[in-house]
C-alpha positions in Angstrom: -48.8 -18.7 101.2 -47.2 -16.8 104.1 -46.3 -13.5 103.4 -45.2 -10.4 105.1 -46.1 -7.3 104.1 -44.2 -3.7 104.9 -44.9 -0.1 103.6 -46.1 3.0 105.4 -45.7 6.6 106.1 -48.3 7.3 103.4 -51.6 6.2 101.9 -49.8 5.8 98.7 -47.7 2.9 100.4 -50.0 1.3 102.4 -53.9 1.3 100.5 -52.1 -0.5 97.4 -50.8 -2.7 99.8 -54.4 -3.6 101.6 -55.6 -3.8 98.0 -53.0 -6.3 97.2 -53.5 -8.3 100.5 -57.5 -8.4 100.0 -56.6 -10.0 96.5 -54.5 -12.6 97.4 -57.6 -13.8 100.3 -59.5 -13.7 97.5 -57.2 -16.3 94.9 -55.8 -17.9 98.7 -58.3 -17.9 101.4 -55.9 -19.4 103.6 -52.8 -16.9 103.1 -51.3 -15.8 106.3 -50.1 -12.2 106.1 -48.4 -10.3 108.7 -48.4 -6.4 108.1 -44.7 -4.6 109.9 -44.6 -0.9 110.1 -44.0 1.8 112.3 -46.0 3.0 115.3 -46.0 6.6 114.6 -47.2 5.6 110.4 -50.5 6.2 109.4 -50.3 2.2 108.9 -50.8 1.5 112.8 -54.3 2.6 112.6 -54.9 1.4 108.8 -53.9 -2.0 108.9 -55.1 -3.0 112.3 -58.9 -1.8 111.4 -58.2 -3.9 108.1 -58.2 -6.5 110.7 -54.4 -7.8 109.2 -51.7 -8.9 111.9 -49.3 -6.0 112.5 -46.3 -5.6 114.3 -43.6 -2.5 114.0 -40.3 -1.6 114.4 -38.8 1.9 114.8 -37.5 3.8 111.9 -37.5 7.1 110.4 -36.4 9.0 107.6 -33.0 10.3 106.4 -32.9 14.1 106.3 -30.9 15.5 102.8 -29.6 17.9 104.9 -26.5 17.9 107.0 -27.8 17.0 110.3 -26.7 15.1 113.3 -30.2 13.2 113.5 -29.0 11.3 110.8 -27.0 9.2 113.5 -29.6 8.2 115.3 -31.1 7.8 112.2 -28.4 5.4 111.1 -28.4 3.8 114.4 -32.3 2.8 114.0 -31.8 1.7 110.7 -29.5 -1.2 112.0 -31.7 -1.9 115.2 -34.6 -2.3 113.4 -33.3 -4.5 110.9 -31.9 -6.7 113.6 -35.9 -6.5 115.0 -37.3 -7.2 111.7 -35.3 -10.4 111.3 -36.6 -11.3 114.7 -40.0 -11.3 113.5 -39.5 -12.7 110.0 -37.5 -15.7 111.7 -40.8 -16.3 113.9 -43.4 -15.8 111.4 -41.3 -18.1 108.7 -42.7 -16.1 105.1 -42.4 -17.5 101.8 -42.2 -14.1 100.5 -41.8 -10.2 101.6 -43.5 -7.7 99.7 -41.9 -4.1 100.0 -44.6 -0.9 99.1 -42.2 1.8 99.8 -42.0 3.8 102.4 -39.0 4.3 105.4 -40.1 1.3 107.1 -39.8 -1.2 103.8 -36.0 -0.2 103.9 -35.1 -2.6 107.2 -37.4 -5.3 106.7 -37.1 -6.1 102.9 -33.4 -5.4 103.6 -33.6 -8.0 106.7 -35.5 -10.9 104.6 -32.4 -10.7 101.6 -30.1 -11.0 104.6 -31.8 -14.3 105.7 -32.4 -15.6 102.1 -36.2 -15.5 101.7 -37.8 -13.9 98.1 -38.4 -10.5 97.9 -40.5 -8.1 95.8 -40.6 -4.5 95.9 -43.7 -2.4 94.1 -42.6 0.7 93.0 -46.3 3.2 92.9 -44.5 6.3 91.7 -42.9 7.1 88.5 -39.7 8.1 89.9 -38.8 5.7 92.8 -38.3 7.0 96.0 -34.7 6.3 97.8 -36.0 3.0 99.9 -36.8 1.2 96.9 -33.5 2.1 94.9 -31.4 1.1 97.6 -33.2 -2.0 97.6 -33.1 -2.8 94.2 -29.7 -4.6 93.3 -31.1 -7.1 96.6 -34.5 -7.9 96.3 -35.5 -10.7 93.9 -38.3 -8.8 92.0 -39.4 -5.4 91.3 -43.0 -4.1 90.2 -43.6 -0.4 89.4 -46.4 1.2 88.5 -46.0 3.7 85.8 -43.7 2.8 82.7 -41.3 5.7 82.9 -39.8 3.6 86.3 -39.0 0.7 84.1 -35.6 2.0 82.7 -34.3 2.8 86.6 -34.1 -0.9 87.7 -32.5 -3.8 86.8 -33.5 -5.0 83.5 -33.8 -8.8 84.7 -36.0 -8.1 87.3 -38.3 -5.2 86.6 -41.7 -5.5 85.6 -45.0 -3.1 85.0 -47.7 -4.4 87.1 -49.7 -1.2 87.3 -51.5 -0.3 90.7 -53.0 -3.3 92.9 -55.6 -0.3 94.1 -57.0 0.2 90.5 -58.5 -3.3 90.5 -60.3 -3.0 94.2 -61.5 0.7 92.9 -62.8 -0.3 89.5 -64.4 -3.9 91.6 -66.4 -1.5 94.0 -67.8 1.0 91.3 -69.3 -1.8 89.4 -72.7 -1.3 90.6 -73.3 2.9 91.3 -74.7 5.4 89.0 -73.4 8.3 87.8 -74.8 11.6 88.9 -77.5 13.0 86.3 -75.7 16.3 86.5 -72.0 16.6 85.3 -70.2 16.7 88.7 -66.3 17.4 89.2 -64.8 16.4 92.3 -62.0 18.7 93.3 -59.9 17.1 96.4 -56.8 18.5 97.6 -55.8 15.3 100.2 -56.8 14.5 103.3 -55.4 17.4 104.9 -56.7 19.7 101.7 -54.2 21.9 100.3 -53.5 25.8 100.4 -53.5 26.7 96.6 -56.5 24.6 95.8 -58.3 26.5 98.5 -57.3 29.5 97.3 -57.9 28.7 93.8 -61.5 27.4 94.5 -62.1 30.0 96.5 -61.6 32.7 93.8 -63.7 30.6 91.3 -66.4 30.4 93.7 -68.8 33.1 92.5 -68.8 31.1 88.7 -69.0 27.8 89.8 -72.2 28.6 92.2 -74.0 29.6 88.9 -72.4 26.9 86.8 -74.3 24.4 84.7 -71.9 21.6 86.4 -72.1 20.3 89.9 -69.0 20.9 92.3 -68.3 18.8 95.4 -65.3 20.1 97.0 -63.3 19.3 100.1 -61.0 21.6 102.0 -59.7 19.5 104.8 -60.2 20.2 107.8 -57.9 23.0 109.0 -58.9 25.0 106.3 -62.6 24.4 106.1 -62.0 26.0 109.7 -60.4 28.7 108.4 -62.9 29.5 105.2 -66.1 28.6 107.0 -67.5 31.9 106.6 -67.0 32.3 103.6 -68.3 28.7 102.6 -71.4 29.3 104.8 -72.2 32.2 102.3 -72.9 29.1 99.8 -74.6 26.5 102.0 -78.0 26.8 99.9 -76.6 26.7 97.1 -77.7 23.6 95.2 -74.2 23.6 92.6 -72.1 23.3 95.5 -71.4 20.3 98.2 -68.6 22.0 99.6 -67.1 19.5 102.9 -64.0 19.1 105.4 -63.2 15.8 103.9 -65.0 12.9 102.0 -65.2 9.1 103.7 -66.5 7.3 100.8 -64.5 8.9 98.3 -64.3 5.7 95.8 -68.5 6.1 96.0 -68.2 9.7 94.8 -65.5 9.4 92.5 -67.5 6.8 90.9 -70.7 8.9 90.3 -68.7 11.7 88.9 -68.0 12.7 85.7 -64.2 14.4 86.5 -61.5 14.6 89.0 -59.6 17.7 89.7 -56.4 17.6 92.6 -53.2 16.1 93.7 -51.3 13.6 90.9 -50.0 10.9 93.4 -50.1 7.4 92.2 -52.7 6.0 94.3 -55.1 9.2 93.1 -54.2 8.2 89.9 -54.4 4.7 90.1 -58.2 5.2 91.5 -59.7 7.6 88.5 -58.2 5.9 86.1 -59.6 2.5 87.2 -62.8 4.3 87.1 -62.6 6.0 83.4 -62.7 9.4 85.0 -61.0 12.5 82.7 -58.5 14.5 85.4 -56.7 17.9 85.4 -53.7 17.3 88.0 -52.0 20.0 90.1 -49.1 18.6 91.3 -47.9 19.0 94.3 -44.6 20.7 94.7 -43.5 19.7 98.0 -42.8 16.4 96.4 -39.4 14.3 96.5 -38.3 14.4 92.8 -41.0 16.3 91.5 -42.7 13.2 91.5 -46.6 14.3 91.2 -45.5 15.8 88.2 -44.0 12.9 86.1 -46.9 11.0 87.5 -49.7 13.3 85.8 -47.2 13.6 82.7 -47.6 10.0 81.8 -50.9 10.5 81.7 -51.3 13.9 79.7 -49.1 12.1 77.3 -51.5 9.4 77.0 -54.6 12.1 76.4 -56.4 11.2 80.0 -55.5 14.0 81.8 -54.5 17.5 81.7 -52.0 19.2 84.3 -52.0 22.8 85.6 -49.1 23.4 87.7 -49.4 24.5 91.6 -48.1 28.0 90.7 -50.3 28.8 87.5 -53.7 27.4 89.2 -55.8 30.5 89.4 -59.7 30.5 89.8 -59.8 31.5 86.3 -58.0 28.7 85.2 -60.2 25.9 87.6 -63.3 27.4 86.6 -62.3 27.4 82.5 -60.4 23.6 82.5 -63.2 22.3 84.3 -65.7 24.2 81.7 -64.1 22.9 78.9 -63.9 19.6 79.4 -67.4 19.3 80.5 -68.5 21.4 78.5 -67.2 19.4 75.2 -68.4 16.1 74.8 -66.0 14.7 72.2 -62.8 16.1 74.1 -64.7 14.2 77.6 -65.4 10.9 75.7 -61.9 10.9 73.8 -60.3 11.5 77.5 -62.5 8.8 79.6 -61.4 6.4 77.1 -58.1 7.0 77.1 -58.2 7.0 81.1 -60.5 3.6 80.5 -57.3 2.5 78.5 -54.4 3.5 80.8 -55.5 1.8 83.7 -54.3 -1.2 84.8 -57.4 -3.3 86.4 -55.5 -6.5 86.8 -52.8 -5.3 88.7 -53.1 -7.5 91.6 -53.0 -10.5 89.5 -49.9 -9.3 87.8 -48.3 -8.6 90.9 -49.4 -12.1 92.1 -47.8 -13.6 89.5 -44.6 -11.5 89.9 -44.6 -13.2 93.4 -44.9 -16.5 92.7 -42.0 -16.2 90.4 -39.9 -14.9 92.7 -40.5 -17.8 95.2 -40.4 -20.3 92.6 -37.8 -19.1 90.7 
């Protein structure tokens, strides 16, 4: 198979997109893939490293707002789908897969234009505005979470869950799970104020706790609180860091997951069985983190604390709680156990080959 590939701006776009692509070596060693992005997206690091063929084209987002960026805006838009079709014509795909993102916009709208199958993957739970104004055009759609369903096309939407849950739940196959109960709490990659604050506040229980914290801050505010984390640094209930590399490793030798509700997050804890309370985010599009976690409270997995009520109070007691009651934490890591979707990738695969095939 030859496929291109295009999603970025986000890890939520681009990891299930790696995930996907490290499948597909896996079922078709000799699949050529090229990767097309932006340069300024985290995806011109990501995807190079992954050691995947990447090439860009220049595009940025639409602001909501009145504003006369929105030309130049517009103008980009067209240019880069002109470049895109450049670069689909010389690489000759049997198939591009859109992940969302500004950049899928162009090229998925470039490869309809020239008549080759497309497929979109929908991660979120309300679809963002590249993937709606791609839907009536592209040959296939995938989403991620049920509630996205009833937005597309009827004929051509289908639940394939999150290509990320199967690489997550492949790579925690062989760790152990910390002897002592152990909550992660992770606020992103670039950590996030309320959680700080929040954890902060519960600091003084949670040293003394009979559970195990790991927390990380990102890095502008671990700067900013490192005084008041250094007061903490022997204490053995705490592993409090600037960010975590091997976050699959850790999430898989913990017992629960407390932070951010986007679909990749999800995707990952799930895939591992891991009980969650989700603070959404709410500088999110479509108060999208929150109908994320929803699905998932609904399903008895999770439980959800909004940005605004999260208090130290209430971290230190949800966490308690659910720890603290083993019926309530089996009955929830089975129910995350049976909400996750671990053969994502081979759905998705399959969604592709239909679309080329017809």
């Amino acid at each position: 198979m030859r496929i291109v590939v295009t999603g970025g701006g986000t890890g939520g776009h681009i990891y299930p997109a790696l995930a996907f692509i490290k499948y597909l070596k896996q079922v078709e060693p000799d699949t050529e893939v090229l990767y097309i992005g932006t340069q300024k997206g985290l995806e011109s690091t990501i995807v190079p490293k992954a050691g995947i063929a990447f090439k860009t084209v220049k595009i940025q987002g639409i602001r909501r707002s009145l504003s006369p960026q929105n030309f130049k805006t517009a103008f980009e838009f067209f240019k880069s789908i002109s470049d895109a079709k450049k670069i689909i014509r010389e690489f000759k795909p049997d198939v591009v897969l859109g992940t969302g993102g500004y950049v899928s916009g162009p090229v998925v709208y470039a490869a309809t234009q020239l008549k080759i199958p497309t497929v979109v993957h929908e991660g979120n739970s309300v679809p963002g505005i590249t993937n709606k104004f791609l839907a009536r055009r592209v040959t296939k759609i995938a989403v991620g979470f049920h509630a996205a369903e009833s937005i597309f096309p009827a004929d051509k939407v289908v639940f394939t869950g999150n290509p990320r849950a199967q690489e997550v739940a492949d790579e925690a196959k062989q760790v152990e799970k910390f002897i002592t109960p152990t909550v992660v709490i992770f606020g992103g990659s670039r950590g996030a104020l309320k959680l700080n604050e929040a954890f902060i506040e519960a600091l003084p229980k949670l040293a003394e706790a009979d559970f195990h914290t790991i927390y990380t801050s990102g890095q502008i505010y671990y700067d900013d609180y490192k005084a008041i984390f250094a007061q903490y640094s022997g204490n053995d209930k705490l592993d409090i860091r600037p960010y975590i590399d091997n976050m699959t490793e850790i999430l898989a030798k913990s017992q629960l997951f407390l932070g951010r509700s986007g679909s990749t997050t999800i995707a990952e804890v799930t895939a591992l069985g891991l009980p969650a309370i989700y603070v959404p985010s709410p500088n999110v599009t479509a108060d999208q983190q929150t109908k994320n976690a929803q699905e998932y409270v609904n399903h008895g997995a999770a439980e959800m604390i909004s940005d605004a009520e999260l208090t130290g109070e209430r971290l230190f007691q949800s966490v308690s709680e659910i720890l603290g009651n083993s019926v309530k934490y089996k009955e929830m890591a089975d129910n995350a156990r049976e909400s996750s979707v671990p053969d994502a990738s081979e759905r998705l695969y399959q969604l592709i080959n239909q679309a080329i095939h017809g």
